[in-house]
Every structure is written in C-alpha cells, then in structure tokens.
Backbone bond lengths (Angstrom), bond angles and torsions (degrees), N, CA, C in turn:
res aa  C-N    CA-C-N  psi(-1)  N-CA   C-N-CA  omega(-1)  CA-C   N-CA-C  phi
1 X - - - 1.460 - - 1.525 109.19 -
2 X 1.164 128.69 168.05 1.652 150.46 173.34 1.490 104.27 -106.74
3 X 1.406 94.46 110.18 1.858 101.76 179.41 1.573 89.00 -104.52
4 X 1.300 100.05 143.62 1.538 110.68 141.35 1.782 110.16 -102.65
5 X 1.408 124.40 117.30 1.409 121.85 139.02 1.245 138.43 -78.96
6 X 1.261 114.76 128.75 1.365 116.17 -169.58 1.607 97.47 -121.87
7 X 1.512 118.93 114.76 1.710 125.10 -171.70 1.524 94.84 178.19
8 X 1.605 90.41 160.46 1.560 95.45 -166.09 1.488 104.20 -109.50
9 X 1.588 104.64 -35.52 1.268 123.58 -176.40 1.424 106.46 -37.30
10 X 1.269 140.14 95.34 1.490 148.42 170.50 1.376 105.84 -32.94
11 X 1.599 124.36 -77.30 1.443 118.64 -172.59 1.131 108.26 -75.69
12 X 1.562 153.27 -49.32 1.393 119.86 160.10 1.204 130.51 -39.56
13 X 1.647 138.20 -21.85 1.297 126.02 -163.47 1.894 98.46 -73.68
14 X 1.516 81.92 -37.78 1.958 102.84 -163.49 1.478 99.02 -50.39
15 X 1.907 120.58 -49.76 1.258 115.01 -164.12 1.723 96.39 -64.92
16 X 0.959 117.52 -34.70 1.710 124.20 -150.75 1.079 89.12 -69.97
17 X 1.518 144.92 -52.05 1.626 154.20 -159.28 1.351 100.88 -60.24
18 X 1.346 106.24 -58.51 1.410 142.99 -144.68 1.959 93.03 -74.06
19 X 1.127 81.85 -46.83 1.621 92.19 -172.71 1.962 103.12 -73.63
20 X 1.568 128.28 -80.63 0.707 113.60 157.75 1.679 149.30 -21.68
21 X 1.247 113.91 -34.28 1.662 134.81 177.14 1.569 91.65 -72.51
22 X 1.525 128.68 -45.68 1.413 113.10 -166.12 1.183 107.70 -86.68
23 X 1.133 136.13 9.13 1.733 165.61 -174.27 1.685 103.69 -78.23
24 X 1.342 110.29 -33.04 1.442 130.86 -140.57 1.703 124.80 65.98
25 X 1.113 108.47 5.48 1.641 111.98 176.73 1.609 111.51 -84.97
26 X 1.531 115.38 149.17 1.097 144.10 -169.95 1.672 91.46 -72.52
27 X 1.272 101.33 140.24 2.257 111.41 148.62 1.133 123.25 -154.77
28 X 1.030 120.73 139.70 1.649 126.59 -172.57 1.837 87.03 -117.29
29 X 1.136 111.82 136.19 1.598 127.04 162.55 0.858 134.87 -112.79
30 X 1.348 114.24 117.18 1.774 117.96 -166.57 1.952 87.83 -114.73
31 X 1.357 100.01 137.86 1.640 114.99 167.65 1.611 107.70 -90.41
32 X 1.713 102.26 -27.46 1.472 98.63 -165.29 1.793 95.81 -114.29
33 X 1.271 102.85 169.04 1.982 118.08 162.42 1.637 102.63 -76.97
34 X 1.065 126.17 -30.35 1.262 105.52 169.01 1.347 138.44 -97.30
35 X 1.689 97.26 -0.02 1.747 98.31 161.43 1.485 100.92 -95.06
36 X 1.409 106.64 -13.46 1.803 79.44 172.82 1.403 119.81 -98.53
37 X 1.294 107.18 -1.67 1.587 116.17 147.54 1.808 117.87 -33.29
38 X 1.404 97.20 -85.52 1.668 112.73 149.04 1.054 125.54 -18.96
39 X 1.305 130.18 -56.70 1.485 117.54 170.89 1.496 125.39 -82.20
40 X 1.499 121.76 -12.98 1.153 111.04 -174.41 1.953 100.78 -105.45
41 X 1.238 96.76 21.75 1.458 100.80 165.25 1.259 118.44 -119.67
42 X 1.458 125.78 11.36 1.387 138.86 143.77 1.219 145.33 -127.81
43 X 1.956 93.58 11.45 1.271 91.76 177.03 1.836 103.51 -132.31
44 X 1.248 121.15 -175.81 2.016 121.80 150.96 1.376 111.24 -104.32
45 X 0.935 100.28 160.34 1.161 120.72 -158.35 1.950 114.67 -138.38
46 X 1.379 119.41 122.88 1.616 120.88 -163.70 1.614 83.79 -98.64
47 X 1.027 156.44 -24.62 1.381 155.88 -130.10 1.886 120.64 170.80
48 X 1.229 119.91 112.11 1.389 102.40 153.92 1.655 111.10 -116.66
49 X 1.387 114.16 153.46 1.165 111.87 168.28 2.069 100.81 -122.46
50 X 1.637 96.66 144.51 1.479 89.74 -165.37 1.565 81.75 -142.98
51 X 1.597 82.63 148.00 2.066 112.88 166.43 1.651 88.74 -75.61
52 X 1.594 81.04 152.56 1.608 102.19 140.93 1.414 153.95 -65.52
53 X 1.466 93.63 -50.59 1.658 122.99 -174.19 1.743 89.45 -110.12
54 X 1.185 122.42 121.86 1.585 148.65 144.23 0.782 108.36 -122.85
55 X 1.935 98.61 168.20 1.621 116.24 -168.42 1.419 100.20 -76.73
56 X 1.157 133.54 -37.63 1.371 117.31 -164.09 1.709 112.62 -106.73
57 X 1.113 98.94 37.78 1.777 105.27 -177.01 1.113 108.72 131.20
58 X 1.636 121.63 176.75 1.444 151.82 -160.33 1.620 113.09 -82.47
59 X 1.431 137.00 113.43 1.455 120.50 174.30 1.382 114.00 -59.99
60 X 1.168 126.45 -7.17 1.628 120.29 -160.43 1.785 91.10 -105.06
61 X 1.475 111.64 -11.98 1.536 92.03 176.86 1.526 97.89 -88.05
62 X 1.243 121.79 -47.91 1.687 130.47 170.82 1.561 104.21 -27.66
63 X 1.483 121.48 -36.78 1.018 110.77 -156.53 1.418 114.90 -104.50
64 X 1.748 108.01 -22.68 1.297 113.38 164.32 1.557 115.62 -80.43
65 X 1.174 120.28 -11.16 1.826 120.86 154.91 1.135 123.15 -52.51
66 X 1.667 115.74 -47.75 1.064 114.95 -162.70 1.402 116.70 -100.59
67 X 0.932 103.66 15.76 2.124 116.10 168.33 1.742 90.70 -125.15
68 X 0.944 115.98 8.31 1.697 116.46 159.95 1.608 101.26 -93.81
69 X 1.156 119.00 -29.46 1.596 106.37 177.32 1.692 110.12 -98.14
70 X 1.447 95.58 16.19 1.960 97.70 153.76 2.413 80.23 59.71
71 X 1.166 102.24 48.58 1.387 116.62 171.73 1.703 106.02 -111.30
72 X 1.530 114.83 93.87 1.462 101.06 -173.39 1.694 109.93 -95.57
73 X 1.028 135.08 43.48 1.840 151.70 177.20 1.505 77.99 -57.58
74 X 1.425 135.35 135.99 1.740 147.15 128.30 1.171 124.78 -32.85
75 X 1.227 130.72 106.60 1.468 131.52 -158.66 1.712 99.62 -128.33
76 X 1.365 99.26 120.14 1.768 109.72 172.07 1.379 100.85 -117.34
77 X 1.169 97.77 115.19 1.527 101.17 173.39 1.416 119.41 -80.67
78 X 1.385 131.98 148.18 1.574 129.03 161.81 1.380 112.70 -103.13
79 X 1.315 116.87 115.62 1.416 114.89 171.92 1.748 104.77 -135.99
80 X 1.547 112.04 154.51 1.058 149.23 -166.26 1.549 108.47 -86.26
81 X 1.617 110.65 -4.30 1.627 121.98 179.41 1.484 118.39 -98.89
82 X 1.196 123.19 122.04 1.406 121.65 -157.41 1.605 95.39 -115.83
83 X 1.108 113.43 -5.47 2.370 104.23 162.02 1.241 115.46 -69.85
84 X 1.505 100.83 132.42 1.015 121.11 166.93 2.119 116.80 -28.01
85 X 1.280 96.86 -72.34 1.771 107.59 162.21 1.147 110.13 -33.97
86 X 1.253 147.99 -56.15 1.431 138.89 -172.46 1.369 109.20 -70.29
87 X 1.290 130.28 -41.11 1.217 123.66 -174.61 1.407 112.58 -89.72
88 X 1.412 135.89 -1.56 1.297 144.52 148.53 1.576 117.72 -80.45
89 X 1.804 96.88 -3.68 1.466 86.08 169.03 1.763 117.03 -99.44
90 X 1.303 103.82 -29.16 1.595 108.17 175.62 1.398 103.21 -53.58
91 X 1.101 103.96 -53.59 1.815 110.91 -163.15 1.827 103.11 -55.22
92 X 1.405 118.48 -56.05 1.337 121.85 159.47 1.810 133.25 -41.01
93 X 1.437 98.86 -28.22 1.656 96.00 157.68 1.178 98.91 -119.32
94 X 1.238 141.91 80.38 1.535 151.67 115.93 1.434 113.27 107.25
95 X 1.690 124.12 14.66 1.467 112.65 -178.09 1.450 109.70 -72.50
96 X 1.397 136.47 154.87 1.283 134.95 162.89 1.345 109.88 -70.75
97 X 1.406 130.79 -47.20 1.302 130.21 177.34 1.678 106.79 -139.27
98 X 1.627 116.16 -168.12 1.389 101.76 157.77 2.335 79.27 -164.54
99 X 1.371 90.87 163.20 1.410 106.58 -178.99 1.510 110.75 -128.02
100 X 1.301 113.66 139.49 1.718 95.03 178.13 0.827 94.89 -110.37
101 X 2.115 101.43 160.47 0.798 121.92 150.89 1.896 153.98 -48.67
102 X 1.000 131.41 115.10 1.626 133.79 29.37 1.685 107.10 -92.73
103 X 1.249 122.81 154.35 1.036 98.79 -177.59 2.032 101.59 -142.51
104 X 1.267 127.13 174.38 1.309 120.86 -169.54 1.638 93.16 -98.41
105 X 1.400 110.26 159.65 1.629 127.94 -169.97 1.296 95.93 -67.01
106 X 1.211 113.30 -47.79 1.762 123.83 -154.33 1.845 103.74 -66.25
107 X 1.326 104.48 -42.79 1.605 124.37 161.79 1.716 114.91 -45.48
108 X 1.177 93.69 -58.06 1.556 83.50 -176.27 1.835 117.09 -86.41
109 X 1.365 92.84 -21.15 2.150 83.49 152.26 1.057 135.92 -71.80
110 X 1.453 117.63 -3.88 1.636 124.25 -160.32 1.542 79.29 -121.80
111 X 1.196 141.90 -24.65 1.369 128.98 164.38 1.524 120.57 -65.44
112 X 1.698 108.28 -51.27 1.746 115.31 167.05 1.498 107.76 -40.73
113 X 1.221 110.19 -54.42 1.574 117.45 -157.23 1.825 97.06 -81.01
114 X 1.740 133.76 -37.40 1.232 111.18 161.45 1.633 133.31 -62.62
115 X 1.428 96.97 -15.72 1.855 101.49 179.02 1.478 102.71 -78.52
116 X 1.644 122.86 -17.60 1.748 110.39 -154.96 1.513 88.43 -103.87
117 X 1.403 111.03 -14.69 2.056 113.08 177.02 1.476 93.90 -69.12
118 X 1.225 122.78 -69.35 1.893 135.98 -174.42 1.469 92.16 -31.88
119 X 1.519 118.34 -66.72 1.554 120.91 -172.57 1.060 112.69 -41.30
120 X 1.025 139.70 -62.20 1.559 156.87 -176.02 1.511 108.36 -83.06
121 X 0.908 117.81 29.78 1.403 116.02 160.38 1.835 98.83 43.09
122 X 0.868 150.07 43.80 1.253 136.12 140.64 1.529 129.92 -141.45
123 X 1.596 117.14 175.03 1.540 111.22 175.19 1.545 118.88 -85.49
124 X 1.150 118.50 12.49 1.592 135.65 177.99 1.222 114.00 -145.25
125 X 1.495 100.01 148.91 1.272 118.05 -173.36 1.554 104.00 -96.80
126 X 1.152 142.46 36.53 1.684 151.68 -177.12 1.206 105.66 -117.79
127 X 1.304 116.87 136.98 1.162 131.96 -158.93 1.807 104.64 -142.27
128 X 1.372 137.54 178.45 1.442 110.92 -132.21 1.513 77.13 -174.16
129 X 1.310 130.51 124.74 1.479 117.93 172.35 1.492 104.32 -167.63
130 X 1.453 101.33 78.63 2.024 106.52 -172.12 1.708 103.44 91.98
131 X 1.112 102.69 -112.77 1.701 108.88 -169.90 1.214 101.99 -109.78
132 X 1.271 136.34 -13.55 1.700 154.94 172.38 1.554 122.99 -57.75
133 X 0.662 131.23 83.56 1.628 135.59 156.14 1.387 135.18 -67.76
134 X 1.419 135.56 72.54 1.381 110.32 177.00 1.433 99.97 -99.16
135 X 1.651 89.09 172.28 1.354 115.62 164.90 1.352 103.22 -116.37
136 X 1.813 111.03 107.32 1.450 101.75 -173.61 1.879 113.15 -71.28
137 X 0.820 122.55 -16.39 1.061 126.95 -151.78 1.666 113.12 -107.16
138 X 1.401 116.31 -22.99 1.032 138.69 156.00 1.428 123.54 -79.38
139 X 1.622 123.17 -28.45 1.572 136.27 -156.23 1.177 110.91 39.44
140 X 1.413 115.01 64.92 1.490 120.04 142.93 1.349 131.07 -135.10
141 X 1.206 114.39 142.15 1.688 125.97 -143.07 1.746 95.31 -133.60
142 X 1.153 106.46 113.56 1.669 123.01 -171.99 1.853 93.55 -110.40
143 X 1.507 102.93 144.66 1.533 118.61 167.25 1.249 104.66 -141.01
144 X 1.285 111.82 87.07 1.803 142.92 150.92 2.114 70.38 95.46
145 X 1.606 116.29 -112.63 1.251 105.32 -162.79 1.567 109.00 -109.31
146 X 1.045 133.62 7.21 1.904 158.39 116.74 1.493 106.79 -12.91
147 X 1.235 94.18 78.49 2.050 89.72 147.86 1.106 120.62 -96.47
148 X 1.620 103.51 137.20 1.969 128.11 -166.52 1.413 96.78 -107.95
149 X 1.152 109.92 137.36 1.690 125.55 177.00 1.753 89.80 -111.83
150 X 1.130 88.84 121.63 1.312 142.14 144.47 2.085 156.43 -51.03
151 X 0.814 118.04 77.85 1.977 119.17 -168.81 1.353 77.98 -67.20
152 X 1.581 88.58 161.19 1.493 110.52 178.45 1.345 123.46 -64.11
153 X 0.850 107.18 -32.16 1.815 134.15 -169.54 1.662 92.93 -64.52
154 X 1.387 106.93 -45.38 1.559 122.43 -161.57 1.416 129.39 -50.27
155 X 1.947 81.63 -57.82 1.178 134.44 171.47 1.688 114.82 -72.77
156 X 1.108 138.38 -30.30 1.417 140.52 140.69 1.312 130.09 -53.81
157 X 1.619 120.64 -34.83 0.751 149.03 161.69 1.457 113.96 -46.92
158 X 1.431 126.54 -48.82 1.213 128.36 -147.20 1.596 87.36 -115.65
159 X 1.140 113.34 -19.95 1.779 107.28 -176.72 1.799 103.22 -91.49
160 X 1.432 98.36 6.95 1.582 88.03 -178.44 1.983 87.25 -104.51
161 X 1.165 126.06 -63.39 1.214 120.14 171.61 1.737 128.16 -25.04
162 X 1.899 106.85 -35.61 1.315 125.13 -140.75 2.189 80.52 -95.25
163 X 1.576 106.04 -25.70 1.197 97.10 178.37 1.401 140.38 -107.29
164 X 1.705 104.80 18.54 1.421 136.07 158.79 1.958 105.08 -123.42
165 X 0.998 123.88 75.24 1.855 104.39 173.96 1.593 98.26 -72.86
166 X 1.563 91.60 147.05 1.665 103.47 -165.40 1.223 146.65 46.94
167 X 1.456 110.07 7.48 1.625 127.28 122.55 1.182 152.00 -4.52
168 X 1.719 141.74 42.22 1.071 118.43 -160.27 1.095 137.71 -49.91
169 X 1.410 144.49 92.00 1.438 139.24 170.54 1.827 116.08 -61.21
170 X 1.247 105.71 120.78 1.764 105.17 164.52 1.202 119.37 -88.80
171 X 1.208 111.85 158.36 1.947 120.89 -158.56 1.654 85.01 -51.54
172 X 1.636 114.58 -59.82 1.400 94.44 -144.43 1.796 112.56 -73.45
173 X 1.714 113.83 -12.42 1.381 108.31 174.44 1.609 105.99 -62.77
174 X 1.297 120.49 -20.56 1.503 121.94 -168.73 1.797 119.01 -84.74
175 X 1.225 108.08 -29.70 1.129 127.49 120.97 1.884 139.80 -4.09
176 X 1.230 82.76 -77.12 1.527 97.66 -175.83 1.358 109.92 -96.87
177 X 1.416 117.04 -3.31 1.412 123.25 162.35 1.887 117.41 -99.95
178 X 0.868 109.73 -25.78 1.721 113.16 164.66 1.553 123.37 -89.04
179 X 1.412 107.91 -35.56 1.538 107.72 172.51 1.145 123.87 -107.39
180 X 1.407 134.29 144.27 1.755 139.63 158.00 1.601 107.69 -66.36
181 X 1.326 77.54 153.98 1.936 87.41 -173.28 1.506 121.54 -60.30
182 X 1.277 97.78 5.03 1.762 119.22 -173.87 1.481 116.39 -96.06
183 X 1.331 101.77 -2.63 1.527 106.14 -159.30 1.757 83.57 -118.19
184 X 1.486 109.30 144.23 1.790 101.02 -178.44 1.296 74.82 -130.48
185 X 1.725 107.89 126.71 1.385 124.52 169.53 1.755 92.80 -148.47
186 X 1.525 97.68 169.13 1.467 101.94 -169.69 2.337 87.03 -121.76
187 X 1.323 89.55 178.64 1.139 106.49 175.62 1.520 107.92 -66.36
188 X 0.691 128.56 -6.51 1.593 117.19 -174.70 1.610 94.44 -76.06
189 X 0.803 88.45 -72.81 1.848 95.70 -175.86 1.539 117.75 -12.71
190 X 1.530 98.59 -28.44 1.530 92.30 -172.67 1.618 107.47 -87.15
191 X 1.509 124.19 -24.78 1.095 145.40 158.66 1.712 94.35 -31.19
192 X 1.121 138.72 -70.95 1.681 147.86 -111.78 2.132 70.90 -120.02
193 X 1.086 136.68 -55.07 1.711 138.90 -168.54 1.606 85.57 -57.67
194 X 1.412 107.84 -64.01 1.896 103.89 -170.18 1.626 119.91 -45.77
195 X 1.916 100.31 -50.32 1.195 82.25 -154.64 1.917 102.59 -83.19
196 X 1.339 111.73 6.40 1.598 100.19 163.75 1.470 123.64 -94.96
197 X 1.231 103.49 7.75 1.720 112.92 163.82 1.495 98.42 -97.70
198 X 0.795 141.66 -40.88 2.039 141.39 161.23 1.377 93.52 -21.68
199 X 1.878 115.50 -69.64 1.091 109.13 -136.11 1.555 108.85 -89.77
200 X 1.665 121.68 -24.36 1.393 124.25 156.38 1.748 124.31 -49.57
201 X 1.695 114.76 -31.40 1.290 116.31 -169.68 1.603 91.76 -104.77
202 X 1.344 134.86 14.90 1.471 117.44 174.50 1.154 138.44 -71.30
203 X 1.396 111.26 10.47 1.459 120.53 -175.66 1.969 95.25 -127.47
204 X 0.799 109.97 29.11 1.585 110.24 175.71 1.872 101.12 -116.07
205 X 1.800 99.76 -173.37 1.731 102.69 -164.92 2.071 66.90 -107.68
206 X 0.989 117.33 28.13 1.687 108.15 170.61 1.448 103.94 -105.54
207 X 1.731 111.30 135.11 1.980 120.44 160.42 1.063 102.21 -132.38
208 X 1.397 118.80 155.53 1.120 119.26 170.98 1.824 98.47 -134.17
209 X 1.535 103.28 113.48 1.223 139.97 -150.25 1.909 91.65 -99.56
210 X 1.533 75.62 132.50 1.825 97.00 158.64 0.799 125.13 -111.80
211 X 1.309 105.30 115.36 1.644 118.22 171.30 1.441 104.30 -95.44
212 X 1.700 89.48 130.48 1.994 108.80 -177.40 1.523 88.93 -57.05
213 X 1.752 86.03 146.24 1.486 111.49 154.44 1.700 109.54 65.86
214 X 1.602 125.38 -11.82 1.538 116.00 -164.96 1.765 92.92 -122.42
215 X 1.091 118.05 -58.35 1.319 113.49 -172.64 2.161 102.00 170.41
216 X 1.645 93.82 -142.92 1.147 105.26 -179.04 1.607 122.77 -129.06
217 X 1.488 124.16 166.10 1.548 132.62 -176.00 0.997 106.95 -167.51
218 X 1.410 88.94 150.92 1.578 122.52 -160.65 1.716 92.66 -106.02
219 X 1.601 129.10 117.50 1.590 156.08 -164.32 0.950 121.85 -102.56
220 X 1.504 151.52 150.99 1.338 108.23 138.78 1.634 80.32 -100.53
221 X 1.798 102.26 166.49 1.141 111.25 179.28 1.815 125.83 -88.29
C-alpha cells in the first residue's frame, strides 16, 4: 500500500517509515498539514495515518477537511490522548480508527489491515481474479493449488492491478503508486516490475495486457 504519514515526532516518524518500507509498502512523510496538503494533491493514497498536535495546526481540522472534500482515503489517527471524548471525537469527524500513543508496530498493522477488511466489505484480505488468489495484505499469490513467491515491488505491483481488473494503468500512474517521492526512478522500471509479474502469472487464465501508448491491465485471458 501507499501511506501518507502525517507526524512531527522525528524518531517515531523514522521507526514508522522504517518499519512499514521493510513491509514492502510505500510512505511519503509529511511533519507538517501543509506538506501533506501537497502531497495529497498530487498523489493517492491506500492509507493515511495522522497526529493530532502539529506545528502548523490541528489533525482533527486536517481531518475534518478532508472528508469535506467527499475524500474517502482510511485515516487512523495516532494520538497521545487517552479520553474517552477525544477518541469519540476523531471517529465522529470521519477517522476509521485511531491508536494511542505509544503504541506496538504489530498493533498498528493489524489496525491498517482491519480498516482495509471494513473497506472492502469483507473478513479477508483474499481476493480472487480468474485462477489468481492473492492475499493482499499477507503477499500471497496462489495459482489453482501453486503458491508463487513474490518481491515486494511484485507484490505491490499486482495488488495495484488486482484492485482495478481491466483498468488501464499508465507507466507514470504506476510510478506514483509504487514509489515515494524520495525514490528517483524513471518509467522504465515499471517495464522490468511488469514483465516479471508476466513471467510468475504465465501459466494462469490471468495477462496483463499492453495497451499502446496508454499503459497496462490486468485480463483474464
């Protein structure tokens, strides 16, 4: 997935990045509301998790803006407030969940991964597309009774396809959905990610078809 964090706290943001990135998931980090202003006006977003208290304003106004622009992204907030009232107040302007502070890693993945089950309307994270099975959330990818291992890249790759089928994606949306703005890669790359997801799913009723000049899709054949 593509997190945006929004926190100021320097060494928590680092573990949170740090932690997530070895996950294989994407993060862009904003310290302030107005760089994450900035990013969520040029980029999507699978997840944000947001502070309360920043330097340049309130997360709960950030957060009642941005379900004012009819923006439905999953938002878990982290806050440092342990009343009852505060945490009936996030939830009341539009958070999906929130975790307090301090809190354990393992906690706040099993929270990402219960807000993206709620989203999707189900109690699993497996998903079903021809002879294809993943578990996005797990990274595992079954062909009929064949489990395929997977790089992260691969595996992001295929959960971005797996959540539009027949979708055209263009290099550069694919792009801006696998990498943070920190990472300088060119379009080719996505060329060299595709064609080793071709060659893991080539024995399935799954292609993922190029269309000249627009991008790529995920078929069944």
């Amino acid at each position: 997935m593509r997190f945006l964090l929004v926190e100021d706290n320097a060494k928590l943001a680092t573990s949170i990045v740090e932690r997530l990135t070895l996950d294989g998931h994407v993060v862009d980090h904003a310290a302030e509301i107005s760089t994450a202003e900035d990013y969520i006006s040029t980029a999507d977003y699978d997840m944000i998790l947001l502070d309360i208290m920043l330097p340049d304003g309130d997360g709960r106004d950030f957060l009642n803006e941005h379900r004012g622009r009819q923006d439905d992204t999953p938002v878990i907030v982290l806050t440092a407030r342990s009343e009852v009232s505060d945490r009936v107040g996030v939830l009341d302007l539009g958070a999906d969940d929130y975790i307090t502070k301090p809190f354990d890693f393992s906690e706040l993945e099993a929270r990402c991964r219960a807000v993206i089950r709620r989203r999707s309307g189900g109690v699993t994270n497996a998903k079903r597309f021809g002879d294809l099975v993943f578990d996005t959330l797990a990274g595992t990818l079954k062909i009929g009774s064949k489990t395929v291992s997977l790089r992260n890249k691969e595996l992001r790759l295929l959960e971005i396809f797996f959540g539009a089928p027949d979708v055209i994606f263009s290099k550069t949306k694919l792009v801006d959905r696998l990498f943070s703005y920190d990472e300088d890669v060119s379009e080719n790359a996505i060329e060299v990610y595709v064609a080793r997801l071709r060659r893991h799913i080539s024995s399935s009723s799954v292609q993922i078809i190029t269309v000249r000049g627009l991008g790529y899709r995920l078929s069944l054949t």
